[in-house]
C-alpha positions in Angstrom: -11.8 -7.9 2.9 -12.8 -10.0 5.3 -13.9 -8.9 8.6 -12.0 -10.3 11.1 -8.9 -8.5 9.3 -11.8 -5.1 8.5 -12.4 -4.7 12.4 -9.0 -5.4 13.6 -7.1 -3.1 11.5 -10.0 -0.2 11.5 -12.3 0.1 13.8 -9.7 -1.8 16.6 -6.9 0.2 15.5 -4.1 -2.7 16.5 -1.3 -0.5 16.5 -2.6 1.7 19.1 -2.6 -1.4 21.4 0.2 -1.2 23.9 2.3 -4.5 22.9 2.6 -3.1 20.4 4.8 -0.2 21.0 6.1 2.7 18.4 3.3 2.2 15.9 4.9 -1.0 14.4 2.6 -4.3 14.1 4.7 -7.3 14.9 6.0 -9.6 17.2 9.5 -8.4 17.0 13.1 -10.2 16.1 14.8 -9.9 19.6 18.4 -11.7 19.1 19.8 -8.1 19.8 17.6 -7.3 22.9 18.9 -9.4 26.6 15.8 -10.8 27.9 17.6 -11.6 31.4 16.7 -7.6 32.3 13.3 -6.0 32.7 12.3 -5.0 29.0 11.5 -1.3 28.0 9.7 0.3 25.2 12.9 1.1 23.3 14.1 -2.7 23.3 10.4 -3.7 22.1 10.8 -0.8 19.3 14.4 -2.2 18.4 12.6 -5.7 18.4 10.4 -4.8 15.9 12.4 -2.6 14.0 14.8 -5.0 13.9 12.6 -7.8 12.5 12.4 -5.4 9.4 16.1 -5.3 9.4 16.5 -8.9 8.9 13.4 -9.3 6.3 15.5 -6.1 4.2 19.3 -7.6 5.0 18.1 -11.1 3.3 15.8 -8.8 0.2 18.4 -5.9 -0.3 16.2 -3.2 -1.8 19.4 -1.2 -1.7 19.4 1.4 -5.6 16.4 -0.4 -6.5 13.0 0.0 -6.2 11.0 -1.9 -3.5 7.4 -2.6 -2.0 5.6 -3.8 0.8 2.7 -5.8 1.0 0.8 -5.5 4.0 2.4 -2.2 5.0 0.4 -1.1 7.9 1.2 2.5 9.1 4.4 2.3 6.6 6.9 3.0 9.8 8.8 -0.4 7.6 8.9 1.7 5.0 10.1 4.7 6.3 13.0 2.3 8.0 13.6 1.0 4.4 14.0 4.5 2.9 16.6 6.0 5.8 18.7 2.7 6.4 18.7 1.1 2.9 18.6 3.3 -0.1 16.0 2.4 -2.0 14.9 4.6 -5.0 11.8 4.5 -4.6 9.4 2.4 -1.7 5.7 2.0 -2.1 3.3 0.6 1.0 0.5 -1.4 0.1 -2.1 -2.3 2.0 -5.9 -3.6 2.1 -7.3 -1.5 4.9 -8.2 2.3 3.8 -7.7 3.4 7.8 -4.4 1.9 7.8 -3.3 3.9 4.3 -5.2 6.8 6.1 -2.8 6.0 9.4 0.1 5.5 7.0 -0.3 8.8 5.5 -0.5 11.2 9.0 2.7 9.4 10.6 4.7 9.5 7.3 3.7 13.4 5.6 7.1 14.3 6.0 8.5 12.1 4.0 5.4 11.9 1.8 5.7 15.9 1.0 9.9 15.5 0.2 10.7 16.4 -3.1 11.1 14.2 -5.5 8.8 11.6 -4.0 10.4 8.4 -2.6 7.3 7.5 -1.1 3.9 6.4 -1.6 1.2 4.3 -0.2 -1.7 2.3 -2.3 -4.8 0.5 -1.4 -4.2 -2.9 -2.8 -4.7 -6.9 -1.7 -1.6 -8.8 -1.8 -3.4 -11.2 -4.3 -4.3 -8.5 -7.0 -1.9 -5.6 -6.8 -2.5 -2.3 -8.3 0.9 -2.0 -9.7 2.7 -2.6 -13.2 4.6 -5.7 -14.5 7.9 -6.1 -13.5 8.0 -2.7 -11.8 9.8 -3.6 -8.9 13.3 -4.8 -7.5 12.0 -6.5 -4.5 9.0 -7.3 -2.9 8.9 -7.9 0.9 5.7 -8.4 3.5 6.1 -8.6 7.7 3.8 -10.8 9.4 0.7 -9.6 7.1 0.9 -13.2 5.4 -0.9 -14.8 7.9 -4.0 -13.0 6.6 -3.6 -13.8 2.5 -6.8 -16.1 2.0 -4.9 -17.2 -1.1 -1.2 -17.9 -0.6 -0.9 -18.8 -4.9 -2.7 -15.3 -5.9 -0.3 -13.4 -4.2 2.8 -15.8 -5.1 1.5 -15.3 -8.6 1.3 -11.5 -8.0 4.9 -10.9 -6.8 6.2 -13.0 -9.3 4.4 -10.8 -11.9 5.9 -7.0 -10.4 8.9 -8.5 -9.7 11.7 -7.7 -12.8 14.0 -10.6 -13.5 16.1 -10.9 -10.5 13.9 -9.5 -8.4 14.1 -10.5 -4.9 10.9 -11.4 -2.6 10.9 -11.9 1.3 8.2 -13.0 3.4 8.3 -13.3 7.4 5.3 -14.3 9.2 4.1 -17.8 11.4 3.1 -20.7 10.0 2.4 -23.9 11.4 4.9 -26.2 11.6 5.2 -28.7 8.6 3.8 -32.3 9.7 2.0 -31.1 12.9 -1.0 -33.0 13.4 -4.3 -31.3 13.5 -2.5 -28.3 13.7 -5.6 -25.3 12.7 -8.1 -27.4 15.4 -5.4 -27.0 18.2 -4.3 -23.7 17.0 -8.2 -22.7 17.0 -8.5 -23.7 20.7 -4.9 -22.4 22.1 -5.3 -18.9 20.2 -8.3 -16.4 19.7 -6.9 -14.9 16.7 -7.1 -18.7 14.9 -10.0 -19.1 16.8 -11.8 -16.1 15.1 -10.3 -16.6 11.6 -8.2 -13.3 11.8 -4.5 -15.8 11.6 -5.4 -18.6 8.8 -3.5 -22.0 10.1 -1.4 -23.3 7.0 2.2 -25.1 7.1 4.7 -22.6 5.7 5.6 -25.1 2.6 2.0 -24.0 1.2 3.8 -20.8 0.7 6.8 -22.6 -0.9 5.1 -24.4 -3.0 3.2 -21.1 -4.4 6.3 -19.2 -4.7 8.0 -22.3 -6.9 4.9 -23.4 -9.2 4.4 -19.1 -9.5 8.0 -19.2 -11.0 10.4 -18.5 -8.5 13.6 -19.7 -8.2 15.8 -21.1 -4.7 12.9 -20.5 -2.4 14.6 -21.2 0.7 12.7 -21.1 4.3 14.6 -20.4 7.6 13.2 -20.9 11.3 13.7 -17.7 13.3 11.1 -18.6 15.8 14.2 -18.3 18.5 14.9 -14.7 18.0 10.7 -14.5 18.3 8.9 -16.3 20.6 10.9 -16.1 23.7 11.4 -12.4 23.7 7.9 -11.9 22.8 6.4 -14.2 25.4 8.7 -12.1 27.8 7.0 -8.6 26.6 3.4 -10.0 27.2 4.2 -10.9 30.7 4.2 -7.6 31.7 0.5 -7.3 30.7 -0.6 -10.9 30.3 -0.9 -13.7 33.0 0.5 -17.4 32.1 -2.5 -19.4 30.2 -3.8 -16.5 28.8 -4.5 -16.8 25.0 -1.6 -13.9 24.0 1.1 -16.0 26.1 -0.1 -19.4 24.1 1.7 -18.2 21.2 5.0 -19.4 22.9 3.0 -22.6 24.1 2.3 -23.5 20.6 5.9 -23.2 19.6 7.1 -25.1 22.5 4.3 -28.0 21.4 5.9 -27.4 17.7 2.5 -26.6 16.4 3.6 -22.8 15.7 6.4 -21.6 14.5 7.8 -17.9 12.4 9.4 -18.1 9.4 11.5 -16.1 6.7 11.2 -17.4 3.1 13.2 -15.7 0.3 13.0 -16.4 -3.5 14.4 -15.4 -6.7 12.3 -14.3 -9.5 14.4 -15.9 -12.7 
């Protein structure tokens, strides 16, 4: 592990800070939220709940088994169990605090009988699970910290069962953006420090086709990001501060968030 991603997921604890509200770590999808009003904790909850929502609407993990890569304190993959029916949902993640985390704020549905749930320490480019054991495979804004974009491609493609479904949302930089990591490096501290890698989201297309994947298709949902986000670190963050460059770097087009799906054949 490296650690940048050791000290902020352990030691840092990242989802105790307040952005990010409710115990989820992400930037949120806020399409449903109006950002003309002052914001509140429950529209930043629904905004990153929701960003889960639209990852799970375009996998469908519904009857089949499913797993996240990058799972955090698993609230995703509580949301998965209770709004879309998978048979069984397993959290992987890198960080043993985080599984640790994961475990306390899910035992309830970790001591249900039978087990739907279950979290295991794993990298997203050498999983600890079977071959094609799984019906989808899904990871929220954890990408940004895979060293090795074709190891995990290669990974999914081998727990996935034929038809399995994969999902991927996180930020990229944007294709054809010139000197993108240096001016990411020097608009963001988490670039800066090596935490957020800088790569153009087709690097992840291209590992998802040459690790066998079929109509790997990439969507823009930086709209339903950015703006809402910029608008919940105002309340703590003054303009030209390194958190509110996020949205600068998306206005510049050097940043933007993305959802890529793909088919295993």
């Amino acid at each position: 592990m490296r650690p940048e991603v050791w000290e902020t997921y352990g030691p840092a604890d990242l989802s105790a800070v307040p952005v990010f509200a409710g115990g989820f770590i992400n930037f949120g999808y806020w399409q449903a939220v109006d950002l003309e009003r002052p914001l509140s904790q429950g529209d930043r909850i629904r905004s990153e709940q929701d960003l889960y929502r639209h990852v799970l609407d375009a996998v469908g993990p519904a009857g089949g088994r499913a797993v996240e890569v990058g799972c955090g304190l698993g609230l995703g993959c509580a949301l998965a169990l209770e709004e879309y029916g998978p048979t069984e949902m397993t959290g992987v993640d890198i960080h043993p605090q985080q599984l640790r985390r994961a475990r306390e704020a899910n035992s309830r549905l970790l001591e249900a009988r039978p087990p739907r749930l279950r979290f295991v320490l794993g990298a997203a480019e050498s999983l600890p699970l079977g071959d094609a054991e799984f019906d989808c495979l899904y990871s929220v804004e954890a990408a940004q910290h895979f060293p090795d974009l074709s190891a995990f491609a290669r990974e999914a493609a081998r727990v996935l069962r034929p038809g399995g479904r994969v999902a991927v949302a996180s930020f990229f930089s944007v294709e054809g953006a010139s000197a993108a990591a240096e001016r990411l490096a020097g608009m963001l501290d988490s670039f800066a420090s090596g935490l957020d890698i800088a790569r153009s989201v087709s690097r992840l297309d291209e590992a998802l086709a040459d690790a066998g994947f079929a109509d790997v298709r990439t969507a823009s949902i930086g709209p339903q990001v950015w703006p809402g986000w910029d608008r919940w670190l105002a309340r703590l963050w003054e303009p030209g501060t390194w958190p509110r460059n996020f949205h600068a770097a998306w206005e510049q087009r050097i940043l933007d968030y993305y959802l890529v799906t793909a088919t295993r054949p």
